[in-house]
MARSE-815290 format. One record per residue (C-alpha): residue number from 1; x, y, z. Coordinates in Angstrom, 2 decimals. Example, Ala and Ser with C-alpha at 12.3 -4.5 7.8 and 13.67 -1.06 7.14 Angstrom:
MARSE-815290
<node pos="1" c1="12.30" c2="-4.50" c3="7.80"/>
<node pos="2" c1="13.67" c2="-1.06" c3="7.14"/>
//
This chain:
MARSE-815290
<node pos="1" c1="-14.03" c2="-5.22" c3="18.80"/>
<node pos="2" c1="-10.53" c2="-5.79" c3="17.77"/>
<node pos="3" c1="-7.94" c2="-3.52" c3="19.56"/>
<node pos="4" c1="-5.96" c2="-2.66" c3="16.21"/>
<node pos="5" c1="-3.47" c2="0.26" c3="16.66"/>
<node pos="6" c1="-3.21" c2="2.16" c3="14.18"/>
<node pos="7" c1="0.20" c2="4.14" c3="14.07"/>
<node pos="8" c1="-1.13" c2="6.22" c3="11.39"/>
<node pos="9" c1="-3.79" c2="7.61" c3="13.38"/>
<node pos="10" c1="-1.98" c2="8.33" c3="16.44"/>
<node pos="11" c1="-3.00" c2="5.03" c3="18.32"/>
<node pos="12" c1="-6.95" c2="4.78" c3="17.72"/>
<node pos="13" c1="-8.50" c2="1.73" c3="18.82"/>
<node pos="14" c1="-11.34" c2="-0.13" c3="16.54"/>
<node pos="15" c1="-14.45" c2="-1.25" c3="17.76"/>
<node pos="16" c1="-15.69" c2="-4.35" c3="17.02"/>
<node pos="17" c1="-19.12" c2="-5.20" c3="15.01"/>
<node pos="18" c1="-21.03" c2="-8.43" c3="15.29"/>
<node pos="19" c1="-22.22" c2="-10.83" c3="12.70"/>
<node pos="20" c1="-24.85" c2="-9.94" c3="10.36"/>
<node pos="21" c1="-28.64" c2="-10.66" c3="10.58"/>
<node pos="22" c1="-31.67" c2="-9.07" c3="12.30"/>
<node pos="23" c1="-32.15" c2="-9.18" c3="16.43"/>
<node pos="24" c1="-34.92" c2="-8.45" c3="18.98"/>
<node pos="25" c1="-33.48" c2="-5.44" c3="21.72"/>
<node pos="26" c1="-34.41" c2="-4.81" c3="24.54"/>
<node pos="27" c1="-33.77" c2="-1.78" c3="26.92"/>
<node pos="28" c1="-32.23" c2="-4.12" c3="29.15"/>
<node pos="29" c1="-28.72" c2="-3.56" c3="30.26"/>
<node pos="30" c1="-26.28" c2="-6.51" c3="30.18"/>
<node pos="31" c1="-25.99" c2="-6.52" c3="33.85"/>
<node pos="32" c1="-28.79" c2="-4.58" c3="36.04"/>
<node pos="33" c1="-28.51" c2="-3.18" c3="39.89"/>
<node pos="34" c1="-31.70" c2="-5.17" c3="41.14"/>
<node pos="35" c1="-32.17" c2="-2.22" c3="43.84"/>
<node pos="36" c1="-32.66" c2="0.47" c3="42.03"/>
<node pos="37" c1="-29.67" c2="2.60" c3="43.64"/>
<node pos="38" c1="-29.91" c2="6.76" c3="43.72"/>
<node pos="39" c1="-27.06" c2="6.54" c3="41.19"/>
<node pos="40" c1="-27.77" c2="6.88" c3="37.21"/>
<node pos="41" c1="-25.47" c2="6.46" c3="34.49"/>
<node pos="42" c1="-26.46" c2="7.13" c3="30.83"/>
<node pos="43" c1="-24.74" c2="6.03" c3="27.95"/>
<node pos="44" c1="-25.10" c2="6.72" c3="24.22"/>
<node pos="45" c1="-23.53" c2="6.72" c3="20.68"/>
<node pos="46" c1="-22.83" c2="9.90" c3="19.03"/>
<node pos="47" c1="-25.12" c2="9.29" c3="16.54"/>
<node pos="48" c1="-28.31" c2="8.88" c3="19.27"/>
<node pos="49" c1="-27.59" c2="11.33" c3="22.18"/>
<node pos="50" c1="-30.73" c2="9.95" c3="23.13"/>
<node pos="51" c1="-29.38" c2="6.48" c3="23.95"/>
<node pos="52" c1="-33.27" c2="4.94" c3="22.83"/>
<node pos="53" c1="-32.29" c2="4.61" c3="19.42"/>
<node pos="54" c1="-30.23" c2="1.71" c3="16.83"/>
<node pos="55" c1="-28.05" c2="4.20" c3="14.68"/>
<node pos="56" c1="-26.03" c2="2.07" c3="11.89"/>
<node pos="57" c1="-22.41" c2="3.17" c3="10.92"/>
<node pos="58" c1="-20.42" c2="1.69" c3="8.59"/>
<node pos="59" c1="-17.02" c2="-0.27" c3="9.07"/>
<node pos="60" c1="-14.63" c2="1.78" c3="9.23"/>
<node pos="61" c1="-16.62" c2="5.46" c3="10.52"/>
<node pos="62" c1="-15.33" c2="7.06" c3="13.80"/>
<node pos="63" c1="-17.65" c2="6.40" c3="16.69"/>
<node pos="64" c1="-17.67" c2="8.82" c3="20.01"/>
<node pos="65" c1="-19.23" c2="7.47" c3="23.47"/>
<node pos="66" c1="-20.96" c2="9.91" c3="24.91"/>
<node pos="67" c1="-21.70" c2="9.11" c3="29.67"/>
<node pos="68" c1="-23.79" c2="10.78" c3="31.98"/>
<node pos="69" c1="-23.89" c2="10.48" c3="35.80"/>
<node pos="70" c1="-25.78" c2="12.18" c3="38.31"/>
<node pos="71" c1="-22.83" c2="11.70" c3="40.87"/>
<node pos="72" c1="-19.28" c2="11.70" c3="40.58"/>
<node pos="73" c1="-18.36" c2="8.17" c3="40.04"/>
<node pos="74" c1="-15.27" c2="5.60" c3="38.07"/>
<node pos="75" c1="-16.98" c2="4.85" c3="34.89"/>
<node pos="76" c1="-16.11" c2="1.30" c3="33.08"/>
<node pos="77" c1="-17.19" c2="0.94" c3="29.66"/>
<node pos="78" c1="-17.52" c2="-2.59" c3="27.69"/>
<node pos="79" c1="-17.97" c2="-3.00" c3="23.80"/>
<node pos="80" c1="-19.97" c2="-6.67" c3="23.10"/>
<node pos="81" c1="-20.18" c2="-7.90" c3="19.63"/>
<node pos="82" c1="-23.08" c2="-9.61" c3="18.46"/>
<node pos="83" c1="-20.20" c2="-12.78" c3="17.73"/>
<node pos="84" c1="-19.90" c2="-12.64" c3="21.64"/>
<node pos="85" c1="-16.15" c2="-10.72" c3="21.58"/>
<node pos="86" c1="-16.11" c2="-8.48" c3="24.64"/>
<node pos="87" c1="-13.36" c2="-5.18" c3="24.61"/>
<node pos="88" c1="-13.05" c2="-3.01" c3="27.35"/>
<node pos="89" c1="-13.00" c2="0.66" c3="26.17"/>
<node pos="90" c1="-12.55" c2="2.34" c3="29.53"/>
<node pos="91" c1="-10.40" c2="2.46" c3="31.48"/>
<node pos="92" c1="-7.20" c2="2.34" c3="28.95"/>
<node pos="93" c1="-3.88" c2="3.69" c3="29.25"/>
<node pos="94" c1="-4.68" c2="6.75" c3="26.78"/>
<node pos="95" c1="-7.47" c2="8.56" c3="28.20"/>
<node pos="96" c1="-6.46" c2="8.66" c3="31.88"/>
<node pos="97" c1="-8.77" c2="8.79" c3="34.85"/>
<node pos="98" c1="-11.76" c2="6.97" c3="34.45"/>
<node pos="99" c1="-13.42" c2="8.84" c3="36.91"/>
<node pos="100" c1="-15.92" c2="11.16" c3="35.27"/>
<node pos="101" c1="-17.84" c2="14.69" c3="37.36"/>
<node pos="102" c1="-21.62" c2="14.37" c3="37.98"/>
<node pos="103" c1="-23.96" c2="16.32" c3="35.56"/>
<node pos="104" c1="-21.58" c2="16.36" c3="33.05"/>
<node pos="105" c1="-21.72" c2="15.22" c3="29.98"/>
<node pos="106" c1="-18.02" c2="12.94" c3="28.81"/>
<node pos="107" c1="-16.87" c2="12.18" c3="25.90"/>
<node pos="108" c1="-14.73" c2="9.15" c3="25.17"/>
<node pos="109" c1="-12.32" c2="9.60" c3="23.41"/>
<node pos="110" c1="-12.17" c2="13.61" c3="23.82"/>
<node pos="111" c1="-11.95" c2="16.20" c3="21.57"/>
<node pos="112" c1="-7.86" c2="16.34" c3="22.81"/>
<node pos="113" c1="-7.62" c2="12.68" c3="22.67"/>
<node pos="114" c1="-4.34" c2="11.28" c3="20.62"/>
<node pos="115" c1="-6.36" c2="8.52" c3="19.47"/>
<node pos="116" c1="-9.80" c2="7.41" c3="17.93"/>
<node pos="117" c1="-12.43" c2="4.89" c3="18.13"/>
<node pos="118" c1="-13.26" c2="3.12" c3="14.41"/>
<node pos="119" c1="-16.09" c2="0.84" c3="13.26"/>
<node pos="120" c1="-14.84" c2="-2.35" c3="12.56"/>
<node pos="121" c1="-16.28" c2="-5.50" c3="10.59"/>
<node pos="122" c1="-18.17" c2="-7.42" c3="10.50"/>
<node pos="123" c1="-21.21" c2="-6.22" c3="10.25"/>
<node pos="124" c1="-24.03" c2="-6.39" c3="13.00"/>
<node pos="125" c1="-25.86" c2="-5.30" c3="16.05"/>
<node pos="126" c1="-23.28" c2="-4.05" c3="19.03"/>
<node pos="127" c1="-24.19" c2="-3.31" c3="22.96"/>
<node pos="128" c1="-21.78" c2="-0.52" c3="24.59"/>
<node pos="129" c1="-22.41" c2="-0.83" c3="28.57"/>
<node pos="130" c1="-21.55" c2="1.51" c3="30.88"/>
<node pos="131" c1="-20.55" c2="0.49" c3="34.54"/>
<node pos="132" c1="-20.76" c2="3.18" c3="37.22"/>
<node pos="133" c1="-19.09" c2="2.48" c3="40.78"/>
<node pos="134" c1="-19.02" c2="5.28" c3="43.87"/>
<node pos="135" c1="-15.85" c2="3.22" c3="44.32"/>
<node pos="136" c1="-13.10" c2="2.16" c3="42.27"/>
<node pos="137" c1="-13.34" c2="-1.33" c3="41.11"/>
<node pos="138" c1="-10.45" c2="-3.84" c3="40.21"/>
<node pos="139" c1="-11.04" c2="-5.79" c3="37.22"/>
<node pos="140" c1="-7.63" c2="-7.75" c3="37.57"/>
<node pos="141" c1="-10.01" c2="-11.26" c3="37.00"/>
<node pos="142" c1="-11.81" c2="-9.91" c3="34.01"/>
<node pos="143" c1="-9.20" c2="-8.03" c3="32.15"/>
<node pos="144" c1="-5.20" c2="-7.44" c3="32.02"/>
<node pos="145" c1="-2.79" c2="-5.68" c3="29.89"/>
<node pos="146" c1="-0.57" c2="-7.44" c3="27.82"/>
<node pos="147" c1="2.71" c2="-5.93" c3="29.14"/>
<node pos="148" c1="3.75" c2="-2.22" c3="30.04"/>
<node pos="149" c1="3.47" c2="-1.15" c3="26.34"/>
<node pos="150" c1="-0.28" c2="-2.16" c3="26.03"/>
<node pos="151" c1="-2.42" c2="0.47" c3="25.65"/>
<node pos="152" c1="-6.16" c2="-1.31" c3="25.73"/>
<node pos="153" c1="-6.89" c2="-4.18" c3="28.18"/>
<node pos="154" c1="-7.60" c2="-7.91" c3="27.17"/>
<node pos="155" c1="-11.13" c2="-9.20" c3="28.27"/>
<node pos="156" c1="-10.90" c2="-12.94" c3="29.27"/>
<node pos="157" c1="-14.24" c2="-13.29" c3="28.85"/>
<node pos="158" c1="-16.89" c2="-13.86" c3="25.40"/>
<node pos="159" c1="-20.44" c2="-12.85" c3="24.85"/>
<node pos="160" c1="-22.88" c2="-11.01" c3="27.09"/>
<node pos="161" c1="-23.78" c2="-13.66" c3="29.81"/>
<node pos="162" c1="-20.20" c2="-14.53" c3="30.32"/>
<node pos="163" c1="-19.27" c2="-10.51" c3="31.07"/>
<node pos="164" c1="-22.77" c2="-10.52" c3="32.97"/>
<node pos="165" c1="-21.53" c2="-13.35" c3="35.21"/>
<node pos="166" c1="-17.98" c2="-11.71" c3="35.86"/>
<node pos="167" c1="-18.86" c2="-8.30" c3="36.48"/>
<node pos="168" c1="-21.72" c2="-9.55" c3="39.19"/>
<node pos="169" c1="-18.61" c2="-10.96" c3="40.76"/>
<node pos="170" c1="-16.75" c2="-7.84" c3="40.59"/>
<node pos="171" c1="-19.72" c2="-6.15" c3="42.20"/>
<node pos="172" c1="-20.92" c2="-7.99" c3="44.70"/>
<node pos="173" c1="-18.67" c2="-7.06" c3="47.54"/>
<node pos="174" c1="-20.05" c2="-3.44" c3="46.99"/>
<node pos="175" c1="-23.11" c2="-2.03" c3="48.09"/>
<node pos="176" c1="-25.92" c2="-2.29" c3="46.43"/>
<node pos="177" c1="-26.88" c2="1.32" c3="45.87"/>
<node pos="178" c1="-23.11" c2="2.10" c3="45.09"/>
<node pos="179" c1="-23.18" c2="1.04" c3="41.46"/>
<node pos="180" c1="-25.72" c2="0.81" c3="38.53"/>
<node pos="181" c1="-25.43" c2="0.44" c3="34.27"/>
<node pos="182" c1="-26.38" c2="0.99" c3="31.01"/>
<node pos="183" c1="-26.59" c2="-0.37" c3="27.73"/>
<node pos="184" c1="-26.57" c2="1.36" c3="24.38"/>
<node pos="185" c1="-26.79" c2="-0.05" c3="21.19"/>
<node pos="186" c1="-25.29" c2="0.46" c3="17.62"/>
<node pos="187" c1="-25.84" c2="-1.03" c3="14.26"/>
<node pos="188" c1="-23.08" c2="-2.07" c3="11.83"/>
<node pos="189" c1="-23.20" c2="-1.93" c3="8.01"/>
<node pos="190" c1="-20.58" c2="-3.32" c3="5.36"/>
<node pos="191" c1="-19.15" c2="-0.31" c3="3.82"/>
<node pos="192" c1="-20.61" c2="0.53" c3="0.63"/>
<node pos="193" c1="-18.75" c2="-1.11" c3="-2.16"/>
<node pos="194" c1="-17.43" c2="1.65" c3="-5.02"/>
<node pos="195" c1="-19.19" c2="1.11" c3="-8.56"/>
<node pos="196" c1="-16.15" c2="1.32" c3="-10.72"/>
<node pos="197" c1="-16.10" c2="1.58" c3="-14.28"/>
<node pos="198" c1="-14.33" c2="0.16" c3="-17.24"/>
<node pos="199" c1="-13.04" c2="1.65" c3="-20.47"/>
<node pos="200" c1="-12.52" c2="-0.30" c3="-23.47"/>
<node pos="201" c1="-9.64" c2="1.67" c3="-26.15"/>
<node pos="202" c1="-9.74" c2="0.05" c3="-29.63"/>
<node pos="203" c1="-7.29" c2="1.15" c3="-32.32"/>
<node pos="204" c1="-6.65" c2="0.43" c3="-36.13"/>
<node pos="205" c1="-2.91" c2="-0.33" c3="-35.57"/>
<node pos="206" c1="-0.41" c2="-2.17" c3="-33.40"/>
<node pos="207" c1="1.63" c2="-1.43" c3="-30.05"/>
<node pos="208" c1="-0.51" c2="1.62" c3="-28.99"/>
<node pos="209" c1="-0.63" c2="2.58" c3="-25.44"/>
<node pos="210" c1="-3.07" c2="3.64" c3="-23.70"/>
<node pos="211" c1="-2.42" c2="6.99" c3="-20.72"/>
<node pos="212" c1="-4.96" c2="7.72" c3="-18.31"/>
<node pos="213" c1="-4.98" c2="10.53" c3="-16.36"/>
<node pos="214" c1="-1.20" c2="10.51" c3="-16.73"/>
<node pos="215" c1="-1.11" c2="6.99" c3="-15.53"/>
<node pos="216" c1="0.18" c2="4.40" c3="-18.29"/>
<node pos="217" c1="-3.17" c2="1.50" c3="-18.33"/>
<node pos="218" c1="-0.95" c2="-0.90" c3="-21.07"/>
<node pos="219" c1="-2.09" c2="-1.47" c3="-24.32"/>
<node pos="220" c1="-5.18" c2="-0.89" c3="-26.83"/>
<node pos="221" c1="-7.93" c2="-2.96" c3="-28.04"/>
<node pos="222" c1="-8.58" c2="-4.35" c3="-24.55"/>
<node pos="223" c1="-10.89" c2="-3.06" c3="-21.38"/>
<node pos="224" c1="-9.42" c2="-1.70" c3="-18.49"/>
<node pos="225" c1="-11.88" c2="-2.43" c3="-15.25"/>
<node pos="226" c1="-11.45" c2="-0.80" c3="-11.38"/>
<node pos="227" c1="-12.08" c2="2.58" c3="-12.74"/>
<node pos="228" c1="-13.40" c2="4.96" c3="-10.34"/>
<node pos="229" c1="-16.19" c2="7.00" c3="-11.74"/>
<node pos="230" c1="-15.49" c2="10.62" c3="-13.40"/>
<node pos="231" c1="-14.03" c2="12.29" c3="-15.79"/>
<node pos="232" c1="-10.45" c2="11.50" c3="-17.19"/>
<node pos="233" c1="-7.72" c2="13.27" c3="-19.67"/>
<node pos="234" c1="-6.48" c2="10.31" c3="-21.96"/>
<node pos="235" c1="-3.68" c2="9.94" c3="-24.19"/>
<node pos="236" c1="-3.65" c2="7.53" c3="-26.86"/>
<node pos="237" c1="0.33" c2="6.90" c3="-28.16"/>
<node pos="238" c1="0.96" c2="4.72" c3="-31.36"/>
<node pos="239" c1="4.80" c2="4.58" c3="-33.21"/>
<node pos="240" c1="4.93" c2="6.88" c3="-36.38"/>
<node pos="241" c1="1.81" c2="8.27" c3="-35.39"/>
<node pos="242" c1="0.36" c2="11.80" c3="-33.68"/>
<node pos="243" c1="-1.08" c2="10.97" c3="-30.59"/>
<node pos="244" c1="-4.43" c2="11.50" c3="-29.78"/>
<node pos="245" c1="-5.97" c2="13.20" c3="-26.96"/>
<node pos="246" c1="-9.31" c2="13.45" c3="-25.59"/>
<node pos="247" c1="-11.72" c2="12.86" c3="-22.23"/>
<node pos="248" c1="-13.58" c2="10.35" c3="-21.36"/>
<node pos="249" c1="-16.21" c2="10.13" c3="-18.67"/>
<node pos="250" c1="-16.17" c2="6.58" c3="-16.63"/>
<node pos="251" c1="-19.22" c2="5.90" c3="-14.87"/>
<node pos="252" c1="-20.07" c2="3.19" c3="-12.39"/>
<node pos="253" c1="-20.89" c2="0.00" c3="-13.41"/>
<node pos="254" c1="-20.74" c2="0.52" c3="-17.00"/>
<node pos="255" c1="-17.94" c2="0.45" c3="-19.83"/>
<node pos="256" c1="-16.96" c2="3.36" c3="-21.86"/>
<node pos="257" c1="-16.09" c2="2.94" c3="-25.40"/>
<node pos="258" c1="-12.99" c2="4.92" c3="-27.17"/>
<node pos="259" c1="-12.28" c2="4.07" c3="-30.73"/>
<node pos="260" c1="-9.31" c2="5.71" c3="-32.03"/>
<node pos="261" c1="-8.89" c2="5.46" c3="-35.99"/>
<node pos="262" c1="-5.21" c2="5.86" c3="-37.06"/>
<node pos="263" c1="-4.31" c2="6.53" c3="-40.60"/>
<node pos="264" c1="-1.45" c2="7.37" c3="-43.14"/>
<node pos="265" c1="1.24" c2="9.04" c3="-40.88"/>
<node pos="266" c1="-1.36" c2="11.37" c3="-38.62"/>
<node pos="267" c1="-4.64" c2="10.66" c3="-36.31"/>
<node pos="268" c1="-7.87" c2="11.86" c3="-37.94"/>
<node pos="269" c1="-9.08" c2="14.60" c3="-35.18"/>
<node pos="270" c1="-9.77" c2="17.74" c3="-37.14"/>
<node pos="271" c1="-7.27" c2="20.57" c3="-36.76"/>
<node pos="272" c1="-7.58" c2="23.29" c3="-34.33"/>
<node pos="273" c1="-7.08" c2="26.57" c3="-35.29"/>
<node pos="274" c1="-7.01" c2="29.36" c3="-32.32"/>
<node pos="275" c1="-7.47" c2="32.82" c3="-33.14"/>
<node pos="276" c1="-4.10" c2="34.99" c3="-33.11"/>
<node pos="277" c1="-3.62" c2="36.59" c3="-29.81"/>
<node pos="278" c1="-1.51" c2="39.38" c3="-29.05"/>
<node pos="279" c1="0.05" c2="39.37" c3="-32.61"/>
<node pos="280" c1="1.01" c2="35.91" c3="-32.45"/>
<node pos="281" c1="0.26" c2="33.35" c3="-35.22"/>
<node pos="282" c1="-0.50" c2="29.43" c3="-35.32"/>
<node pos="283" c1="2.07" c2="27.80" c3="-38.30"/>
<node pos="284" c1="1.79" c2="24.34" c3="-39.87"/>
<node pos="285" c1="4.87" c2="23.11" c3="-40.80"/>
<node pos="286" c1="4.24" c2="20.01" c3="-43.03"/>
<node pos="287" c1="7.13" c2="17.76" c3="-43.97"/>
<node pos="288" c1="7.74" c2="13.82" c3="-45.41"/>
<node pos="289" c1="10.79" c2="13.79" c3="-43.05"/>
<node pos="290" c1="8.68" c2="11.87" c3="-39.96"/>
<node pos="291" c1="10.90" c2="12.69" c3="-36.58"/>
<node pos="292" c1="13.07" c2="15.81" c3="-38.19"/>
<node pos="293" c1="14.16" c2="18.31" c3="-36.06"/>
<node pos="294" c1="12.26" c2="22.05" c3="-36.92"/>
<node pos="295" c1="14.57" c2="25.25" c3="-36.02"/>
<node pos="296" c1="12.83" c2="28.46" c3="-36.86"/>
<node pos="297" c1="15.73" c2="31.23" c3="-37.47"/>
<node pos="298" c1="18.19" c2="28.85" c3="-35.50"/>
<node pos="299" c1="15.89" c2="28.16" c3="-32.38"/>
<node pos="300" c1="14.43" c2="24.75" c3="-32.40"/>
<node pos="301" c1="10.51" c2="24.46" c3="-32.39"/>
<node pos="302" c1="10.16" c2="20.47" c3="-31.99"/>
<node pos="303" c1="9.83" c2="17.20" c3="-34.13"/>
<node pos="304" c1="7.61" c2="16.27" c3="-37.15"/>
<node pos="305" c1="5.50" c2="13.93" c3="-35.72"/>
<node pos="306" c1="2.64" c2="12.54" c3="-38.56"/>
<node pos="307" c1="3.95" c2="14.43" c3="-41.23"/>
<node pos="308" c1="3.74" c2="18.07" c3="-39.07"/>
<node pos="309" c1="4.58" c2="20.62" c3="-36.16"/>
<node pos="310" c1="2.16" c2="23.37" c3="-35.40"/>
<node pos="311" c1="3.82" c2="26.21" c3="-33.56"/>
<node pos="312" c1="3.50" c2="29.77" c3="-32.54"/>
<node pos="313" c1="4.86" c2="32.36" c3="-33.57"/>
<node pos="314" c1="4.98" c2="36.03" c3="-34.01"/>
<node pos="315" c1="5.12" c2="38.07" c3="-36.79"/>
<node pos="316" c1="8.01" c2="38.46" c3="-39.51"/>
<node pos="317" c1="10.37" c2="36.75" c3="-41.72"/>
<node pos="318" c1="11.34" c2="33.26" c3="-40.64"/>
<node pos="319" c1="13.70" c2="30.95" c3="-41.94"/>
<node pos="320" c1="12.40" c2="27.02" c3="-41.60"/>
<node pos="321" c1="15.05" c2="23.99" c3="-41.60"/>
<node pos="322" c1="14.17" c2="20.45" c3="-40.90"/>
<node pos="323" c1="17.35" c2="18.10" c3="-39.91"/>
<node pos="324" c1="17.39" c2="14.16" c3="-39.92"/>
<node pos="325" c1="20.51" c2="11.95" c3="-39.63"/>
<node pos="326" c1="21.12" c2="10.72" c3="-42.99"/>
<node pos="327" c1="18.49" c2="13.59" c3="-45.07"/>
<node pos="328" c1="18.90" c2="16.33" c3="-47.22"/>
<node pos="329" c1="17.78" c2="19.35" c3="-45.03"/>
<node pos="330" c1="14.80" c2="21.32" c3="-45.71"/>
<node pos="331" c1="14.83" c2="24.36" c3="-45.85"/>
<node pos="332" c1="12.84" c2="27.32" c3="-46.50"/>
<node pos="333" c1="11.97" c2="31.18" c3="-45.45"/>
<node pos="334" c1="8.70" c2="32.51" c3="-45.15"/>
<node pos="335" c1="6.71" c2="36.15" c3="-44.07"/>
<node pos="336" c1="4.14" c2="35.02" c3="-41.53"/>
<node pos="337" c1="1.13" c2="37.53" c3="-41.48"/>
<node pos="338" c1="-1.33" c2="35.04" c3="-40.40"/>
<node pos="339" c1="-2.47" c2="31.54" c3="-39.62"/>
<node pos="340" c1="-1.40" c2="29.24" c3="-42.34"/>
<node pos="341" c1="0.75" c2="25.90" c3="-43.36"/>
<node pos="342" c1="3.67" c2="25.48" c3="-44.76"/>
<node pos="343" c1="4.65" c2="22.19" c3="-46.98"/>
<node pos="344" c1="8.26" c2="22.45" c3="-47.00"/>
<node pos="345" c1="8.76" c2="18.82" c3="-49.41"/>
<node pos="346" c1="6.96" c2="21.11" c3="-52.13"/>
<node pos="347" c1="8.76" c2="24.86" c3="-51.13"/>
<node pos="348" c1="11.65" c2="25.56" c3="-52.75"/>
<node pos="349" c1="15.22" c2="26.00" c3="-50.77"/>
<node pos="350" c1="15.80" c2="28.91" c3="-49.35"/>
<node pos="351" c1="13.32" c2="31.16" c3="-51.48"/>
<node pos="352" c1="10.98" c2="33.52" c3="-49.59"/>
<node pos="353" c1="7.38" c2="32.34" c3="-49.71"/>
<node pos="354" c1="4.36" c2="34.05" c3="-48.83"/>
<node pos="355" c1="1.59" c2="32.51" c3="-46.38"/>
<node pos="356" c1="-1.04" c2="34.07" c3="-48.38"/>
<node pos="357" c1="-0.11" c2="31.22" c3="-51.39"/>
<node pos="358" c1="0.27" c2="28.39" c3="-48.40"/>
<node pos="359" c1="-3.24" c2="28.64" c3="-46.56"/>
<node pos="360" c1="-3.87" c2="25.73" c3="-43.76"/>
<node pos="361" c1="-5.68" c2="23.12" c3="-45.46"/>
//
């Protein structure tokens, strides 16, 4: 049961699990009032109110101590690990008086608490005992803080017969109906690994990249690995080339295959045509001058990127001129009544042509 503080969860403390491997239990409390005193303490896991049960968690899950006693009493609480560390939960310098009310039922840490308790590894069985004293009892022998900043205390003591022997000695000057304990027990799991994915990206051409959900992986024609399971936008980005988008779905344990075929200056996904909305038109503008600029009546609509720009527009009489340093512009002006494509290296300059003769192809 390491003490780890964790700033980022406002000082919890971790509780440590023992090694792995299957053990006999018994009901049996670590250290057990031989006469059967009028006080009763009850201790569970919030997982087993009942305290009769094993519950597993997994490293890492938050853990609640739940104590019962049927008088008011100091309770002292004691996590062992099955590898024989000992921590002492209760009293610490966070949850303040250890003393708890009879017939009520206390939570450790509480619901107001500033800190948690977390599952730590390894995995294994665990033993949480619960000490009950009429009396306050000083544990100065068994366990000290570190200095005045300490918030848990350190146990000097390992494994169950060792805390056995030095609590007995803490208890014997008492009475013997003036304390009693109890043990509850907890089972600790490895936390479950996440089945990743891979995706392998092949292309036809050099020095493509490969974007996955906006994140750049590095090249194609190699498998990426670590790939949480779902569903992904990617982006596949090659020089002198369209890029190509899609999504793939990654599953656990299991590659995913993406070949992207490149050819002449554009990828080879079929075109998408939308339906015209609200008077608005979808134009193909289709031009040998790869990265030109496109202004449409003097406002700039993009780049030619594999030979074309497809842009929206509305309605009416545009005039189409594509810039590149050292080019002849092209230039054309055209009535757009509809969807359609316009090849401006076959249109003549600056002659009005009709969509109707330029239909997407």
């Amino acid at each position: 049961m390491n003490k780890t503080l964790l700033k980022a969860a406002l000082l919890p403390m971790t509780l440590l699990a023992g090694t792995a491997g299957a053990q006999s239990i018994s009901a049996q409390s670590i250290i057990v009032n031989p006469a059967q005193p009028d006080l009763n303490v009850q201790v569970s896991v919030d997982k087993d109110p009942t305290g009769d049960a094993v519950p597993t968690y997994r490293i890492g899950d938050g853990i609640k101590l739940n104590v019962k006693t049927n008088r008011d009493a100091y309770v002292y609480l004691f996590n062992v690990g099955a590898d024989g560390e000992v921590n002492q939960i209760l009293p610490n310098r966070l949850s303040g008086s250890n003393r708890v009310t009879a017939n009520t039922n206390w939570t450790f840490p509480a619901a107001n608490a500033n800190f948690t308790y977390n599952v730590d590894g390894p995995a294994g069985l665990n033993k949480v005992l619960a000490l009950a004293s009429l009396t306050e009892l000083s544990l100065n022998d068994l366990s000290t803080f570190a200095n005045a900043q300490s918030q848990f205390a350190n146990v000097s003591v390992r494994g169950q017969d060792n805390l056995a022997q030095a609590l007995s000695i803490v208890v014997n000057p008492l009475p013997q109906n003036s304390w009693v304990s109890d043990t509850a027990f907890f089972d600790v799991a490895e936390r479950a690994p996440v089945r990743t994915g891979n995706l392998f990206v092949g292309t036809n051409v050099n020095n493509a990249q490969v974007i996955l959900n906006g994140r750049v992986l590095g090249s194609a024609n190699k498998t990426y690995s670590g790939i949480a399971p779902g569903n992904y936008p990617v982006r596949i980005v090659a020089p002198g080339f369209a890029d190509f988008r899609t999504t793939v779905t990654i599953r656990g344990n299991a590659t995913t295959n993406l070949t992207v075929p490149f050819s002449g200056n554009t990828v080879t996904p079929a075109p998408v045509r939308p339906a015209p909305v609200n008077g608005t038109y979808n134009v193909t503008v289709r031009s040998a001058m790869e990265g030109g600029r496109v202004f449409l009546n003097g406002n700039e609509a993009g780049t030619i990127r594999g030979g074309q720009l497809t842009t929206s527009v509305e309605r009416g009489q545009y005039q189409i001129v594509v810039l590149a340093p050292g080019q002849s512009a092209e230039i054309a002006t055209v009535n757009v009544n509809r969807d359609g494509g316009i090849n401006l290296s076959q249109a003549p300059r600056s002659t009005t042509i009709n969509l109707l003769d330029l239909l997407f192809r």
